[in-house]
Every structure is written in C-alpha cells, then in structure tokens.
C-alpha positions in Angstrom: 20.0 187.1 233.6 16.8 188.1 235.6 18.5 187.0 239.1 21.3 189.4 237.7 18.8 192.2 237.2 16.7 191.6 240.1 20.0 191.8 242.7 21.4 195.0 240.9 18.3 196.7 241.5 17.9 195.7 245.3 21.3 196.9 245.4 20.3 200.3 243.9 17.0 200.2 246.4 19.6 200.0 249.3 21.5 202.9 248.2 21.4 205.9 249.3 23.2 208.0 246.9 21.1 206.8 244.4 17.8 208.2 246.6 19.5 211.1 247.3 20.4 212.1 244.0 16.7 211.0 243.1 15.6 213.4 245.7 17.5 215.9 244.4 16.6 215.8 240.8 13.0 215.5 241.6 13.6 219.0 243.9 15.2 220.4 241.3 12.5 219.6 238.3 9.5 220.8 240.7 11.9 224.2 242.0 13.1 225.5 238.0 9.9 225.5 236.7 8.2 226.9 239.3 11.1 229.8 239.8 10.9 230.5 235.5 7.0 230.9 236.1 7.2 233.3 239.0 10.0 235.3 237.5 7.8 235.6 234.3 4.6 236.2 236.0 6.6 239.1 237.7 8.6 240.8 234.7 5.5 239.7 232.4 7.5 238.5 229.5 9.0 235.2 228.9 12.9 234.6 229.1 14.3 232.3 226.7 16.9 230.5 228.6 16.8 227.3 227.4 19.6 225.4 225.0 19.3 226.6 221.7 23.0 227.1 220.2 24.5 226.3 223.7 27.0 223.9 221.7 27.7 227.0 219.4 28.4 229.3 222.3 30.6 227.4 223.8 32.8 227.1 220.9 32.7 231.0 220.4 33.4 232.0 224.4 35.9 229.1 225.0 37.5 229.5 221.2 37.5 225.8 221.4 
C-alpha cells in the first residue's frame, strides 16, 4: 500500500496540470484578498460578498 502511495504521488510530482492548477490557486488566494482589501481601503466600508444564503439564492433566481 505505501509503494502504491509513494508512485501515485511521483506521478502527481510529474504533472503538470496538477502544478499548474496549484499555481493558479495559490495566485488566486494571494490576488482576492488583496483586491477585497484595496477595494475596502478605497470605498472605506467593508463588502459582504462572501456565501451566506448562496444555496438559498440559487433556489430563488434559478426557481430550482
């Protein structure tokens, strides 16, 4: 099982979607951040963007 394990991940070590996509998300977690604090810095109050109800939402634009 630990051969198993250890091939799979030199596998994913060769890969490079899998770096790429790591790249990306790592981009993307420093970039979103940053971009909320600079936007509220600027407009000096805080947007609340983040998920609360998103599920709920859904349902009532989509009628789903």
């Amino acid at each position: 099982m630990s051969k198993l394990l250890s091939a799979n991940f030199i596998r994913l070590k060769k890969d490079k979607f899998f770096w790429s996509g790591l790249v990306f998300m790592l981009a993307a977690g420093i970039f979103f951040p940053v971009m909320r604090y600079m936007d509220m810095r600027q407009t000096q109050t805080i947007n609340r963007r983040h998920c609360n109800g998103c599920v709920l939402q859904l349902v009532h634009w989509y009628r789903i």
